[in-house]
C-alpha atoms as an extended CHARMM CRD file, in Angstrom:
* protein
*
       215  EXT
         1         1  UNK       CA             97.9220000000      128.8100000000       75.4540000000  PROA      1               0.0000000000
         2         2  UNK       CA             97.8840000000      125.8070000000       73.0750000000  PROA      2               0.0000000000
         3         3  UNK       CA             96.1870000000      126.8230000000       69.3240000000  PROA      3               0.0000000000
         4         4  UNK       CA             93.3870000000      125.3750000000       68.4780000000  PROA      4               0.0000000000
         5         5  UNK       CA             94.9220000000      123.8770000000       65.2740000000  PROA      5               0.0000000000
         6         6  UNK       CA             97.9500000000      122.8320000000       66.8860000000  PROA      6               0.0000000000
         7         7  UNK       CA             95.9370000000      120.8220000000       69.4260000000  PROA      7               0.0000000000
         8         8  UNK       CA             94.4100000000      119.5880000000       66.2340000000  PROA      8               0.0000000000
         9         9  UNK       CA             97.2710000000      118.3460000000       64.7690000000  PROA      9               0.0000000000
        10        10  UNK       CA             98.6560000000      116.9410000000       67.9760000000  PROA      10              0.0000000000
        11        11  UNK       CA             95.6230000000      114.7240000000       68.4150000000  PROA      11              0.0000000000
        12        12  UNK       CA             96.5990000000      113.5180000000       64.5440000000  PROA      12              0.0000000000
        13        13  UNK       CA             99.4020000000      112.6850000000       65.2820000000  PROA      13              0.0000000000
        14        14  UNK       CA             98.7620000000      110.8890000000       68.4200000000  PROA      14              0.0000000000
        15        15  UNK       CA             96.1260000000      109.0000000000       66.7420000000  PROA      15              0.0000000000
        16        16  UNK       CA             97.7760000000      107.6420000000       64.0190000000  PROA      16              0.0000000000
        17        17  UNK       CA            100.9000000000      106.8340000000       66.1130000000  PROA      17              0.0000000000
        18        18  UNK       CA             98.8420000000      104.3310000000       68.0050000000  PROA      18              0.0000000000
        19        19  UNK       CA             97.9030000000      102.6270000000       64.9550000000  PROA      19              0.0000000000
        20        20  UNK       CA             99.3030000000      100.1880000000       63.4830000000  PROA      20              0.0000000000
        21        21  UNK       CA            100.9140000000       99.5980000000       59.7130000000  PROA      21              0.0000000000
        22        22  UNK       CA             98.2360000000       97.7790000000       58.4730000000  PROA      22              0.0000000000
        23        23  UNK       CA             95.4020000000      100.1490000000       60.0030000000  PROA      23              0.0000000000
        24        24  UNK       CA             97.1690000000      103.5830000000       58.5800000000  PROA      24              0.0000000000
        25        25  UNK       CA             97.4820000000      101.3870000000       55.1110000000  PROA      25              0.0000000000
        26        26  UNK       CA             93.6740000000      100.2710000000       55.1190000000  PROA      26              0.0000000000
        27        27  UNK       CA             93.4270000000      104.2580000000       55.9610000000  PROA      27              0.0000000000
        28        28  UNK       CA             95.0090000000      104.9960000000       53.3110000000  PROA      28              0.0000000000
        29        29  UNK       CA             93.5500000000      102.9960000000       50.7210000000  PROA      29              0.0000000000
        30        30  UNK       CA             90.3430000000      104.1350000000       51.7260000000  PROA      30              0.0000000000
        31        31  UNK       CA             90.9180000000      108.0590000000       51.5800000000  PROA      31              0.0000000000
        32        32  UNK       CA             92.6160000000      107.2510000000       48.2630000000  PROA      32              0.0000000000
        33        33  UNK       CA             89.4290000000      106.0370000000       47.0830000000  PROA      33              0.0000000000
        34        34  UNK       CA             87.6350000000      108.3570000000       48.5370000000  PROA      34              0.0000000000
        35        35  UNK       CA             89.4350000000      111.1910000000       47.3600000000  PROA      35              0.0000000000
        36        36  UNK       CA             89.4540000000      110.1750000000       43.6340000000  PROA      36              0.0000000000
        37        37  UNK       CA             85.8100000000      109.5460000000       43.6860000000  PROA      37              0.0000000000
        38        38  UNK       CA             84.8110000000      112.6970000000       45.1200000000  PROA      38              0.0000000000
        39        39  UNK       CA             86.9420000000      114.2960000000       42.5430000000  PROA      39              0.0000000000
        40        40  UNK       CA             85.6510000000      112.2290000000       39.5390000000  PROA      40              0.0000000000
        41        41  UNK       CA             81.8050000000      113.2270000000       40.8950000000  PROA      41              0.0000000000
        42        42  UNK       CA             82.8780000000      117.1540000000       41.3300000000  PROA      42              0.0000000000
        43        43  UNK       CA             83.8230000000      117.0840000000       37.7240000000  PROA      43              0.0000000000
        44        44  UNK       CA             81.4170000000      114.7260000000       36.0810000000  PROA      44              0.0000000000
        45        45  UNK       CA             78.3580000000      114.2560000000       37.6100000000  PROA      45              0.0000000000
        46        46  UNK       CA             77.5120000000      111.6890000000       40.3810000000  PROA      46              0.0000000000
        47        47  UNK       CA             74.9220000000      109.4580000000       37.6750000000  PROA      47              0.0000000000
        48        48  UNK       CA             77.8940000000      110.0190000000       34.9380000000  PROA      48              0.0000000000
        49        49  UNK       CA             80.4590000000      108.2260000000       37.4570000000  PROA      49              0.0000000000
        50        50  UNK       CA             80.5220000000      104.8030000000       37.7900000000  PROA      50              0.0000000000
        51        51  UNK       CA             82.4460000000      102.5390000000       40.5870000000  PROA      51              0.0000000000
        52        52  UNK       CA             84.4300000000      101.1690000000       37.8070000000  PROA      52              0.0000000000
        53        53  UNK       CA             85.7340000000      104.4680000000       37.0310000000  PROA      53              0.0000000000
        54        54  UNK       CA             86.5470000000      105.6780000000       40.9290000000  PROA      54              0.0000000000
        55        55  UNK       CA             88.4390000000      102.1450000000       41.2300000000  PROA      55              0.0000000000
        56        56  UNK       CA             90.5120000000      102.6240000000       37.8650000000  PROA      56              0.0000000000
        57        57  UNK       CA             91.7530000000      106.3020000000       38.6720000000  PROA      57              0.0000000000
        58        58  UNK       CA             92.6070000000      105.3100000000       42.0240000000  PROA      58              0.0000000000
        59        59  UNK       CA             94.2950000000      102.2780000000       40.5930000000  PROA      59              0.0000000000
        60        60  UNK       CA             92.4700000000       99.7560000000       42.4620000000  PROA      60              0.0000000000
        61        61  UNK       CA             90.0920000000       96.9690000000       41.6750000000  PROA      61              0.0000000000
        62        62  UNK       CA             86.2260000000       96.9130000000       41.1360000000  PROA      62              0.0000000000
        63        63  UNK       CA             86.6060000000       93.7300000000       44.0580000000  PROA      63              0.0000000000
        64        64  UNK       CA             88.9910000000       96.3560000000       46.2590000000  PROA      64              0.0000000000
        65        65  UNK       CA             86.3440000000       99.1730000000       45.7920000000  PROA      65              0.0000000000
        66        66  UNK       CA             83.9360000000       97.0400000000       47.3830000000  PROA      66              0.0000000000
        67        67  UNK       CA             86.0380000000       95.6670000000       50.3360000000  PROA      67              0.0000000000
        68        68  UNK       CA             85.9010000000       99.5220000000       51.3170000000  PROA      68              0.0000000000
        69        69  UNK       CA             82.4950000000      100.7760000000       50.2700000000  PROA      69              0.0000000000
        70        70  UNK       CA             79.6290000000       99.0500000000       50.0700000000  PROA      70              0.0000000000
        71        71  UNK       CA             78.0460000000      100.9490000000       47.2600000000  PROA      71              0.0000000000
        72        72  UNK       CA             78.7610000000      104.4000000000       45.1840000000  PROA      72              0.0000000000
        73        73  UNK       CA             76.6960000000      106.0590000000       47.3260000000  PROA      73              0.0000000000
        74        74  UNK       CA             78.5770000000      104.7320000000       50.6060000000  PROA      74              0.0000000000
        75        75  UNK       CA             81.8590000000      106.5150000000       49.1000000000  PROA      75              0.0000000000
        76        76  UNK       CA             80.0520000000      110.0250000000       48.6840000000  PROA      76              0.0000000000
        77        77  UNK       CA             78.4480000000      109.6530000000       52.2580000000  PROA      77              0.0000000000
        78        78  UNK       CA             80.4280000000      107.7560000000       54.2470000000  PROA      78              0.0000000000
        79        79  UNK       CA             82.6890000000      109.3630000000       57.0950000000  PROA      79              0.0000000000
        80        80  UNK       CA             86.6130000000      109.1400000000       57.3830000000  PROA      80              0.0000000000
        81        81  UNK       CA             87.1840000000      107.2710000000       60.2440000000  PROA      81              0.0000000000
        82        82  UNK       CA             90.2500000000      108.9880000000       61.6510000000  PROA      82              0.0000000000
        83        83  UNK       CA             88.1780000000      112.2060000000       61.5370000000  PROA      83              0.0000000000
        84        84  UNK       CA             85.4150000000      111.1470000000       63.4660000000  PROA      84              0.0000000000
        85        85  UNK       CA             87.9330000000      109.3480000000       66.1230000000  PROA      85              0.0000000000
        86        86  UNK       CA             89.7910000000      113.2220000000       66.0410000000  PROA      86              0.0000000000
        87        87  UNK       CA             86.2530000000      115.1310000000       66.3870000000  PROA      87              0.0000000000
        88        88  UNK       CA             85.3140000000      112.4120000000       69.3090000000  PROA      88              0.0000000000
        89        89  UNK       CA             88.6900000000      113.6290000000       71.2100000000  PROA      89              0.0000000000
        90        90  UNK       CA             87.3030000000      117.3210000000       70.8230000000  PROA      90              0.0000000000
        91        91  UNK       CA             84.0590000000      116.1680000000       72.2330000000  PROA      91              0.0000000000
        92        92  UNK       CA             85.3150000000      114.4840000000       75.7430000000  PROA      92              0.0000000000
        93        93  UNK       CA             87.7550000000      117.0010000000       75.9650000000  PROA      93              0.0000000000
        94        94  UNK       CA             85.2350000000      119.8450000000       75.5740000000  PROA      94              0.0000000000
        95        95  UNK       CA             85.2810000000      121.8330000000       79.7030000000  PROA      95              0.0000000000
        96        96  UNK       CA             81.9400000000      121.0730000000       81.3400000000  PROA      96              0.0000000000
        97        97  UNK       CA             81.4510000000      124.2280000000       82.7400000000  PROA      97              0.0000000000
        98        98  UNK       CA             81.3590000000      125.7160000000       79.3630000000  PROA      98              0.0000000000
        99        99  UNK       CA             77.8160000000      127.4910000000       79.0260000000  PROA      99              0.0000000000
       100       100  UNK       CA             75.8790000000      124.7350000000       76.8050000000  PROA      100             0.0000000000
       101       101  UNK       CA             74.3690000000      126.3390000000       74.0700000000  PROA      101             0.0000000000
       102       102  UNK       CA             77.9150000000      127.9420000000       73.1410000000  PROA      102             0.0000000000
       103       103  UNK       CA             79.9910000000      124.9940000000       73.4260000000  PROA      103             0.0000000000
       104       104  UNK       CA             76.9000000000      123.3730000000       71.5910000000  PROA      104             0.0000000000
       105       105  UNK       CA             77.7060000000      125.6560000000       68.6070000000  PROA      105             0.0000000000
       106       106  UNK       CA             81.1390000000      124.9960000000       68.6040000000  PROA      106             0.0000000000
       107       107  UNK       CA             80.9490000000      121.3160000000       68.4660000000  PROA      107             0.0000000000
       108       108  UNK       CA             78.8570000000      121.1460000000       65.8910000000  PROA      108             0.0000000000
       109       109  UNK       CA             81.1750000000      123.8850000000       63.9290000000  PROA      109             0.0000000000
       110       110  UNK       CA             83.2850000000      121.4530000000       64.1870000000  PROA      110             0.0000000000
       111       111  UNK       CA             81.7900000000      118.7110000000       62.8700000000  PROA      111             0.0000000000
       112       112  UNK       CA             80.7580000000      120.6440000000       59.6130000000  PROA      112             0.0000000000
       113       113  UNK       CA             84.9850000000      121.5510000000       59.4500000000  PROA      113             0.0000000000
       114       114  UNK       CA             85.4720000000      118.1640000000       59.8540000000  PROA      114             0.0000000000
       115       115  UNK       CA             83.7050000000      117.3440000000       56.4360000000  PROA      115             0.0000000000
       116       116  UNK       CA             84.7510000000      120.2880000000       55.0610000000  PROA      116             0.0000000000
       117       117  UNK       CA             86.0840000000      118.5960000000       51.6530000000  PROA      117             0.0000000000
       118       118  UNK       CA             82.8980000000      116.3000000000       51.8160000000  PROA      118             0.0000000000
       119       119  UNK       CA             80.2180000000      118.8450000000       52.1550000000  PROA      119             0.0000000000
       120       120  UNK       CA             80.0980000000      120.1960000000       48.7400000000  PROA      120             0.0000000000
       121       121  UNK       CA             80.3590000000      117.1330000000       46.7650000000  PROA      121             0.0000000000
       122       122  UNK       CA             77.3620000000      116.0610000000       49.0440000000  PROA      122             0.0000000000
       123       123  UNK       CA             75.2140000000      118.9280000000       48.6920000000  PROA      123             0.0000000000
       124       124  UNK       CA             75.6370000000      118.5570000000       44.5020000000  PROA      124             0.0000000000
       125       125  UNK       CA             75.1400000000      115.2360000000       44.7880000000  PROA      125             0.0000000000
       126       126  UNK       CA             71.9560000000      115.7680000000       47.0440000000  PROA      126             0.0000000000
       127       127  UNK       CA             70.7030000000      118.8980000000       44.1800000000  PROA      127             0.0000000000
       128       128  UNK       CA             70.7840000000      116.0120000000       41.3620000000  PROA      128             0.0000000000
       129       129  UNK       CA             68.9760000000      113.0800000000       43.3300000000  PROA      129             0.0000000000
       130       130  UNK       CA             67.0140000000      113.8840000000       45.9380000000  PROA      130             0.0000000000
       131       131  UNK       CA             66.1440000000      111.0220000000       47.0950000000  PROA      131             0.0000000000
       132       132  UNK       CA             69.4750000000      110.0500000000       48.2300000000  PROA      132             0.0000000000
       133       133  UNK       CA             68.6220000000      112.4040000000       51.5690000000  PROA      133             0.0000000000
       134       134  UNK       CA             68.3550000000      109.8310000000       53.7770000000  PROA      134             0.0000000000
       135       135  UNK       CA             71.7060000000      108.5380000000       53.3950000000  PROA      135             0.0000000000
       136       136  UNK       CA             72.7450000000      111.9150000000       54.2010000000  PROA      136             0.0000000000
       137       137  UNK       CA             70.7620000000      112.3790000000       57.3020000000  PROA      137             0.0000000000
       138       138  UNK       CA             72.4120000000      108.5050000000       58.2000000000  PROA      138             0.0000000000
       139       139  UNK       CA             75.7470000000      110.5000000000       57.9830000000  PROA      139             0.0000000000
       140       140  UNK       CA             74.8170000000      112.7200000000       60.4950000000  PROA      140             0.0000000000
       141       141  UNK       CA             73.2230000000      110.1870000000       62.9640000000  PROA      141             0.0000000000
       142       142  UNK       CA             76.9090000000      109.1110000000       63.0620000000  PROA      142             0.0000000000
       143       143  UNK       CA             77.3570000000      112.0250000000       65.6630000000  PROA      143             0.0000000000
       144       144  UNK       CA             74.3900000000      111.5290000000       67.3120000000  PROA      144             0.0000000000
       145       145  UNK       CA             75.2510000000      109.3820000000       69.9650000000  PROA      145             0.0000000000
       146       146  UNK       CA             78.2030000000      111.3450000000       71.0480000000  PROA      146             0.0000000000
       147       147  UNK       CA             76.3550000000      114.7690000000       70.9250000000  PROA      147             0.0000000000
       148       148  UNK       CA             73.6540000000      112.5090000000       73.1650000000  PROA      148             0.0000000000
       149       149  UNK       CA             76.2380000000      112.0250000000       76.1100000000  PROA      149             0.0000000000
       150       150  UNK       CA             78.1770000000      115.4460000000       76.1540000000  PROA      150             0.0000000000
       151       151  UNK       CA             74.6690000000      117.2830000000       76.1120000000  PROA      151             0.0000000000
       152       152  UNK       CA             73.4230000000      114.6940000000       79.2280000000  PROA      152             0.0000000000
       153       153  UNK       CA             76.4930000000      115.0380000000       80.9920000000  PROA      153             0.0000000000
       154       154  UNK       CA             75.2610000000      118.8060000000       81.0010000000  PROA      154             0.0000000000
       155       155  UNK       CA             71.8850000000      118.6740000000       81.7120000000  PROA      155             0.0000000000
       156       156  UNK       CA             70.2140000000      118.4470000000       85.1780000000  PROA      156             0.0000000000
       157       157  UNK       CA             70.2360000000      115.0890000000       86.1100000000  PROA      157             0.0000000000
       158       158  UNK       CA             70.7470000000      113.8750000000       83.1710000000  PROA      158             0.0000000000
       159       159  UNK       CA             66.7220000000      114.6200000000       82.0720000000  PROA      159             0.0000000000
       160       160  UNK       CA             66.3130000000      112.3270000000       78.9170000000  PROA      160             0.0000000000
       161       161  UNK       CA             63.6260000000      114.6030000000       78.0420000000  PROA      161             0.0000000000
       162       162  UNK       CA             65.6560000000      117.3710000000       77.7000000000  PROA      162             0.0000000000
       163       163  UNK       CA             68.9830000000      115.8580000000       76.6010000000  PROA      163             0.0000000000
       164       164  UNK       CA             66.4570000000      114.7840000000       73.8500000000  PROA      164             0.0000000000
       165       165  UNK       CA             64.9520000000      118.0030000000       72.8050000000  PROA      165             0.0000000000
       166       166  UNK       CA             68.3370000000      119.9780000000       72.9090000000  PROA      166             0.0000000000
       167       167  UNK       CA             69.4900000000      117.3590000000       70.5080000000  PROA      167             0.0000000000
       168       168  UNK       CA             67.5330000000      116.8220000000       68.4610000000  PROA      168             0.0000000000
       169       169  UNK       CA             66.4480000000      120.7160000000       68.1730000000  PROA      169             0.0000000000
       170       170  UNK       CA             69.9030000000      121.8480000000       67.5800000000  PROA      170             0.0000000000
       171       171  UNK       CA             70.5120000000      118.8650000000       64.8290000000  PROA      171             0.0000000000
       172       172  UNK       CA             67.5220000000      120.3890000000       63.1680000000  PROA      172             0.0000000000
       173       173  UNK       CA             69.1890000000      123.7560000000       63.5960000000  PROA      173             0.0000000000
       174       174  UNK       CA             72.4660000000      122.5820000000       61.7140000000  PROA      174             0.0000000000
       175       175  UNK       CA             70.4820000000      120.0620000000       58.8950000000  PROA      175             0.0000000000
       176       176  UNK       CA             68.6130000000      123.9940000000       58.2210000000  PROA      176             0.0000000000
       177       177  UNK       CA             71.7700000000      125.2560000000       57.4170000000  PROA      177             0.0000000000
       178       178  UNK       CA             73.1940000000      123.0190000000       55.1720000000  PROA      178             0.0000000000
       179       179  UNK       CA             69.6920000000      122.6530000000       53.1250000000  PROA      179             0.0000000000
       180       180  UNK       CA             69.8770000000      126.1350000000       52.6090000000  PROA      180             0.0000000000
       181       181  UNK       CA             73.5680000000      126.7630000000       52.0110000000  PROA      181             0.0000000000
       182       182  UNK       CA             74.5530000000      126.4530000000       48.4560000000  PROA      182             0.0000000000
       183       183  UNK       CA             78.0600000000      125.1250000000       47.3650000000  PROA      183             0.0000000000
       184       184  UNK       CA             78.9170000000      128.1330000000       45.0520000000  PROA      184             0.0000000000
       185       185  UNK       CA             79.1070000000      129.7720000000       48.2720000000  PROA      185             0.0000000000
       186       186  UNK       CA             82.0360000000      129.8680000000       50.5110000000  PROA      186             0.0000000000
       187       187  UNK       CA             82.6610000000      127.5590000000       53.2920000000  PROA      187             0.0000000000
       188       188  UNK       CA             82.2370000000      130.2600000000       55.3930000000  PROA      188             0.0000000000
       189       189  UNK       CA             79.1050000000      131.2020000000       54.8950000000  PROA      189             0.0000000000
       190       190  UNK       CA             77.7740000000      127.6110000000       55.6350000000  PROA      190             0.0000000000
       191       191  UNK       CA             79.8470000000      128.3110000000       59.2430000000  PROA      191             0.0000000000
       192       192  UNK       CA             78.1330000000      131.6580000000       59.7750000000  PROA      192             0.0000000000
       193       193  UNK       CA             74.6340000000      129.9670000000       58.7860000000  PROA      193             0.0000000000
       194       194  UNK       CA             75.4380000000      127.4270000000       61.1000000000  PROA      194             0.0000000000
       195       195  UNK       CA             76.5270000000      129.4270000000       64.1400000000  PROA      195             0.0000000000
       196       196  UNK       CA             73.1850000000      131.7520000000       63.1860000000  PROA      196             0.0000000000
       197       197  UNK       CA             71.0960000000      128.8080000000       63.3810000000  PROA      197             0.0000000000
       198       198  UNK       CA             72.4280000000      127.4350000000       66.1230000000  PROA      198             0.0000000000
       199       199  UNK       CA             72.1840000000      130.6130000000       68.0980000000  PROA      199             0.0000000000
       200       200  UNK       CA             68.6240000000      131.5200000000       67.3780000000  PROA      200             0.0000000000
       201       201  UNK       CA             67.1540000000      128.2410000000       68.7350000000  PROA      201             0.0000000000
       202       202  UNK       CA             69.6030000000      128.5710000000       71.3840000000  PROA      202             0.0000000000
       203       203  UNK       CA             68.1040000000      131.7790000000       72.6500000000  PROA      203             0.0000000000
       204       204  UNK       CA             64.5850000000      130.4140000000       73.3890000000  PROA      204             0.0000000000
       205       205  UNK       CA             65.8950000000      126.6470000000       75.0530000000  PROA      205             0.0000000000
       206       206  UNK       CA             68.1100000000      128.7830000000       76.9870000000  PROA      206             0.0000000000
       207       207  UNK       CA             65.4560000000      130.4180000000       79.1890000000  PROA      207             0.0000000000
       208       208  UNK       CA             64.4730000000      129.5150000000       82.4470000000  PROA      208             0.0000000000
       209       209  UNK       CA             63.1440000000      126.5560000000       82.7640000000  PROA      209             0.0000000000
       210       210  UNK       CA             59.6600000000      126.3520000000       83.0260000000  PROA      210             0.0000000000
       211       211  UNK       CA             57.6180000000      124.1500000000       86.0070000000  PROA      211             0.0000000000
       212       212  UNK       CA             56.0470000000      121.1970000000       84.4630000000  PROA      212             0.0000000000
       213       213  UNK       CA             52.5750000000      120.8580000000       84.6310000000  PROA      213             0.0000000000
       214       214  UNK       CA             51.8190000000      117.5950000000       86.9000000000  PROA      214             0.0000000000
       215       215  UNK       CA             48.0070000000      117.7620000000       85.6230000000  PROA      215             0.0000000000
């Protein structure tokens, strides 16, 4: 049996081997960036950090910043690429027979691992203003349209209705967790709140299906 972070690693290394020099050094650039800014805003304070800061520790220009990120708040919120590409191979690889509401919580366990180092930063950020929720919420629409087709592919013929409503109930489930997880906590806590959440809404769209009323 193949270990779940060994196929992990695999499907690294098979993406970046299709790409090419300039793509992994655009990748790189970017995560470099990325990186220093989410360190700069752990340690000072996302208002106290400015984008001529991030660009100066990561030894890039203001005009360089910009051909990556759009805005500060883009580099606190916006998703590594190669991750999302790596979570995407987890999703059409995920067995079909797998009971839904399970595989359901795995996937989206996943997708919290996958912005593991991204997470806290975020949920600090989020504590000091508020009002940046909504690109938050954006970041997670990201998945959406992925989560859309691997829950259709599993529903009986393909009901929109209900491909809708598990959705969008279980994206509630997981935005429940992370609003109430707090970043002094461990990692692992926010997984267990996850899996919790996940599992109690679970338990009531997972009963038999009820007849529709045709009145």
């Amino acid at each position: 049996m193949v270990k779940k972070g060994h196929a992990a690693g695999v499907q690294r290394c098979s993406i970046s081997a299709v790409m090419g020099l300039r793509e992994r050094k655009k990748l790189e650039a970017w995560r470099t960036i990325r990186a220093t800014a989410l360190r700069l805003i752990s340690e000072r304070g996302f208002d106290v950090v400015s984008v001529e800061d991030i660009a100066a520790e990561a030894g890039v220009s203001r005009t360089t910043f910009f051909s990556y990120f759009p805005s500060k708040e883009a580099v606190a919120f916006d998703l590594d690429p190669q991750m999302l590409a790596e979570w995407r191979t987890r999703v059409e690889a995920d067995p079909a027979d797998r009971p839904l509401w399970p595989a359901l919580t795995d996937l989206f366990v996943d997708m919290a691992t996958v912005l593991a180092e991204w997470l806290p930063v975020q949920k600090r950020v989020l504590q000091q203003h508020p009002g940046l929720t909504q690109s938050a919420r954006a970041t997670c629409d990201s998945f959406s349209p992925d989560l859309y087709r691997w829950i259709s592919r599993r529903t009986p013929d393909a009901d929109p209705l209900l491909t809708t409503l598990v959705l969008n109930t279980a994206m509630a489930a997981y935005i429940t967790a992370l609003e109430v997880w707090d970043p002094a906590d461990s990692f692992d806590a926010l997984l267990d709140s996850i899996r919790d959440c996940l599992y109690r809404v679970g338990a009531g769209l997972a009963a038999p299906e009820r007849t529709r009323s045709t009145a």
